[in-house]
N, CA, C and O atoms as CSV, one atom per row, in Angstrom:
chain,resi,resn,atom,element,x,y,z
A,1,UNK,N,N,-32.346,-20.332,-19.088
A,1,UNK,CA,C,-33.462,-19.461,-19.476
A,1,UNK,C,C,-34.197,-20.100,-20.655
A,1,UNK,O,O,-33.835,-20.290,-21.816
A,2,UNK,N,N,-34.945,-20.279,-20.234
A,2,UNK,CA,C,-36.327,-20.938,-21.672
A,2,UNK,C,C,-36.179,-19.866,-23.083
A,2,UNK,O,O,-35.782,-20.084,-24.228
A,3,UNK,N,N,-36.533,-19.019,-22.616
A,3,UNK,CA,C,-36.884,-18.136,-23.933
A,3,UNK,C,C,-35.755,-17.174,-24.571
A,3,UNK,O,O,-35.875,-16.243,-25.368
A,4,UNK,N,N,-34.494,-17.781,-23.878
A,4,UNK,CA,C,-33.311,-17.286,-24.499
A,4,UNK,C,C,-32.990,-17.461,-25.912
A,4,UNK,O,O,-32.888,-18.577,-26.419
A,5,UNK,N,N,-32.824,-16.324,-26.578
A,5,UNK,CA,C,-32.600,-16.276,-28.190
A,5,UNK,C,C,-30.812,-16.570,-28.549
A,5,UNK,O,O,-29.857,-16.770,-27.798
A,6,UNK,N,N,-30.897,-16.507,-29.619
A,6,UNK,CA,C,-29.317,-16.688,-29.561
A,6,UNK,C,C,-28.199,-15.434,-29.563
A,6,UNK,O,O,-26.980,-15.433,-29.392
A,7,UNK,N,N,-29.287,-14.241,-29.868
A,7,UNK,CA,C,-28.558,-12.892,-29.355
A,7,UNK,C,C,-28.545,-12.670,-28.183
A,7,UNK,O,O,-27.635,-11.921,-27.827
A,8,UNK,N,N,-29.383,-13.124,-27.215
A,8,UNK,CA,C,-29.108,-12.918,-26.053
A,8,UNK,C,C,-28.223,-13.568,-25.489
A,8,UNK,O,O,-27.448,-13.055,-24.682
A,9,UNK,N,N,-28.199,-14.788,-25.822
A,9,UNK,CA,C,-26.871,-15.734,-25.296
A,9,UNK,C,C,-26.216,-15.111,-25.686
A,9,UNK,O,O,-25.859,-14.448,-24.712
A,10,UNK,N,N,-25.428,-14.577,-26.957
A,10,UNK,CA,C,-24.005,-14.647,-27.356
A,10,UNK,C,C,-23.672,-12.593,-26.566
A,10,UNK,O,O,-22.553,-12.156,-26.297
A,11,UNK,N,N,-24.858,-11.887,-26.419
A,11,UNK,CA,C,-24.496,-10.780,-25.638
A,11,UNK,C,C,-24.285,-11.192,-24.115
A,11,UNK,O,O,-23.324,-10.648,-23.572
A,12,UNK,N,N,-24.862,-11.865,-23.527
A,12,UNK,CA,C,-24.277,-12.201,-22.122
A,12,UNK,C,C,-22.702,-12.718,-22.460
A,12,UNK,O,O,-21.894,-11.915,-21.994
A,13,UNK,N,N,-22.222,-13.571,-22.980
A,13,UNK,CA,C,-21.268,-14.305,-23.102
A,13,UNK,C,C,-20.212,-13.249,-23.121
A,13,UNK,O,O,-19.282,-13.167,-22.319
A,14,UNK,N,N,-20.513,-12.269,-24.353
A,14,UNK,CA,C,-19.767,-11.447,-24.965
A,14,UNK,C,C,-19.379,-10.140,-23.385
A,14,UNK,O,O,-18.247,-9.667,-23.279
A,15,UNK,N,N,-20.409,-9.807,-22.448
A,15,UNK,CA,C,-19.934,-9.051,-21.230
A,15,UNK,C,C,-19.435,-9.858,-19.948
A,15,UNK,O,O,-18.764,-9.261,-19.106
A,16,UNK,N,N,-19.776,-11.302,-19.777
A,16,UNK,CA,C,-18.731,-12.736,-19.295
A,16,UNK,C,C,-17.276,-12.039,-19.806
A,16,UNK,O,O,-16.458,-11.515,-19.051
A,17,UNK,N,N,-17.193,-12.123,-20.820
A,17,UNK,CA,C,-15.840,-12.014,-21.917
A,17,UNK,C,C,-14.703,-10.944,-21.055
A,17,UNK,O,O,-13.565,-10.967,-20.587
A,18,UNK,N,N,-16.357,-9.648,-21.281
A,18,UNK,CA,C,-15.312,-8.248,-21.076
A,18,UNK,C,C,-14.808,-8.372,-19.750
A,18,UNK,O,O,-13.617,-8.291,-19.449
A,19,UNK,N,N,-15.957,-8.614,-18.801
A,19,UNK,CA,C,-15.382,-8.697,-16.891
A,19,UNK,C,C,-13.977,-9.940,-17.029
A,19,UNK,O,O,-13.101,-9.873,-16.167
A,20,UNK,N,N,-13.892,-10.744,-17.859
A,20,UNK,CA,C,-12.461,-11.743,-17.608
A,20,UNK,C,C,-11.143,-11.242,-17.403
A,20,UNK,O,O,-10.187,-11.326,-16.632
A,21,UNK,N,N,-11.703,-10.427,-18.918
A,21,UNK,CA,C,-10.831,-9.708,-19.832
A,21,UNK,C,C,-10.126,-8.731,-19.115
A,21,UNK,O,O,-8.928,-8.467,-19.217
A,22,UNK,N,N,-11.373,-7.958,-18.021
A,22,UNK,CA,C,-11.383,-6.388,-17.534
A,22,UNK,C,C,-9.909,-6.882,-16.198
A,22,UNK,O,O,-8.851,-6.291,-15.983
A,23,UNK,N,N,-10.492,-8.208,-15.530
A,23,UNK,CA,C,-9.822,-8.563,-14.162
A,23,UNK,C,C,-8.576,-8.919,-14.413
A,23,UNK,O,O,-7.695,-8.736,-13.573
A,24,UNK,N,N,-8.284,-9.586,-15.840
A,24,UNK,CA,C,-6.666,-9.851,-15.813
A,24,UNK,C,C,-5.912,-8.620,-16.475
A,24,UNK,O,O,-4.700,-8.532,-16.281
A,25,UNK,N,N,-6.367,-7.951,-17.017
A,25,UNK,CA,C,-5.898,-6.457,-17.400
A,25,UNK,C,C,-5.121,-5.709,-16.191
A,25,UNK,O,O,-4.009,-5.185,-16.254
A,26,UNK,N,N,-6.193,-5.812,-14.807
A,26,UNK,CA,C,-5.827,-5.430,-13.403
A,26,UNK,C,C,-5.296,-5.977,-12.839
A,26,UNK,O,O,-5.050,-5.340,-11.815
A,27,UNK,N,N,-4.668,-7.372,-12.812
A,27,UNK,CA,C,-4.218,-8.233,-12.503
A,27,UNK,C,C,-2.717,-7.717,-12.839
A,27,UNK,O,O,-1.956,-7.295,-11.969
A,28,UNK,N,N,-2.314,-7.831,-14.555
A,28,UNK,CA,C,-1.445,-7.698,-15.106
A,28,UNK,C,C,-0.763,-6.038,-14.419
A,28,UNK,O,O,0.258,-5.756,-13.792
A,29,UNK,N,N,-1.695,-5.396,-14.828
A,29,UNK,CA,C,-1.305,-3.678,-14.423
A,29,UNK,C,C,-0.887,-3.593,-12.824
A,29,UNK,O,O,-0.198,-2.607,-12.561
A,30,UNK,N,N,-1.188,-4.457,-11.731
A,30,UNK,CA,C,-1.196,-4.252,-10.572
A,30,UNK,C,C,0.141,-4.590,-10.456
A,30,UNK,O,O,0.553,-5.730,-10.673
A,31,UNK,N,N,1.174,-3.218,-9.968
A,31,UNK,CA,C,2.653,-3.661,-9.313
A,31,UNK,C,C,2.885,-5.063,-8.084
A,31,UNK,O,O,2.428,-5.134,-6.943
A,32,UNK,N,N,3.537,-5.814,-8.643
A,32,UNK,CA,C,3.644,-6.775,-7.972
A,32,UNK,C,C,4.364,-6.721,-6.072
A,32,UNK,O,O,4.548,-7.797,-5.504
A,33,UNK,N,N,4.596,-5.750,-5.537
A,33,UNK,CA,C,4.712,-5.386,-4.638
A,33,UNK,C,C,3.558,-5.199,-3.761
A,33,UNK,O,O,3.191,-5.911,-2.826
A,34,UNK,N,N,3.083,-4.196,-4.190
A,34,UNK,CA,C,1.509,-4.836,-3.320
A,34,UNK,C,C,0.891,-5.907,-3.306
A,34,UNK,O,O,0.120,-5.999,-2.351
A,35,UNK,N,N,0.918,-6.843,-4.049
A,35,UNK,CA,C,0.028,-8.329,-4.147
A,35,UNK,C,C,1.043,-8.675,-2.913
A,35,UNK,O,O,0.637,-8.813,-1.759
A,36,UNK,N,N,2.613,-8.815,-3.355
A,36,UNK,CA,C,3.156,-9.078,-1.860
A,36,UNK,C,C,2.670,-8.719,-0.510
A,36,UNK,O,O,2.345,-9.474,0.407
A,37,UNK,N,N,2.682,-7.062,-0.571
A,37,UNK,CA,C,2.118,-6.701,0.787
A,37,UNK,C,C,0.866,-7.658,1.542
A,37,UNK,O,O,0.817,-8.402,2.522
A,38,UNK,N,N,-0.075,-7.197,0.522
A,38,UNK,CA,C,-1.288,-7.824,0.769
A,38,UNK,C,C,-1.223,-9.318,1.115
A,38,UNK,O,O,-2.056,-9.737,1.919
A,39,UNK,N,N,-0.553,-9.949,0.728
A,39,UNK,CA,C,-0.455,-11.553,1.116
A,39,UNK,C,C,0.412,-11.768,2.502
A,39,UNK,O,O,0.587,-12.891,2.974
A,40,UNK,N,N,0.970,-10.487,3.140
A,40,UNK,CA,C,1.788,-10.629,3.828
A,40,UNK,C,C,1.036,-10.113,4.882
A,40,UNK,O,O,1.145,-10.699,5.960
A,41,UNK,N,N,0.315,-9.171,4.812
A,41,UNK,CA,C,-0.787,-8.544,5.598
A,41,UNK,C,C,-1.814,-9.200,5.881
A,41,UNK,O,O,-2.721,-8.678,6.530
């Protein structure tokens, strides 16, 4: 983006951050029995 400021960069980055953040949270929380299922299915 041309006319990107440096608050705008570092707020995109910063909700990059949260969705990483958000997926290994669910990752972690998800009983490992279903990831089995699902890979088995």
């Amino acid at each position: 983006m041309p006319n990107a400021t440096a608050r705008s960069v570092k707020l995109k980055h910063r909700k990059r951050l949260k969705k990483l953040r958000q997926k290994r949270a669910e990752l972690r929380n998800a009983p490992k029995k279903r990831k089995r299922r699902k890979s088995l299915a």
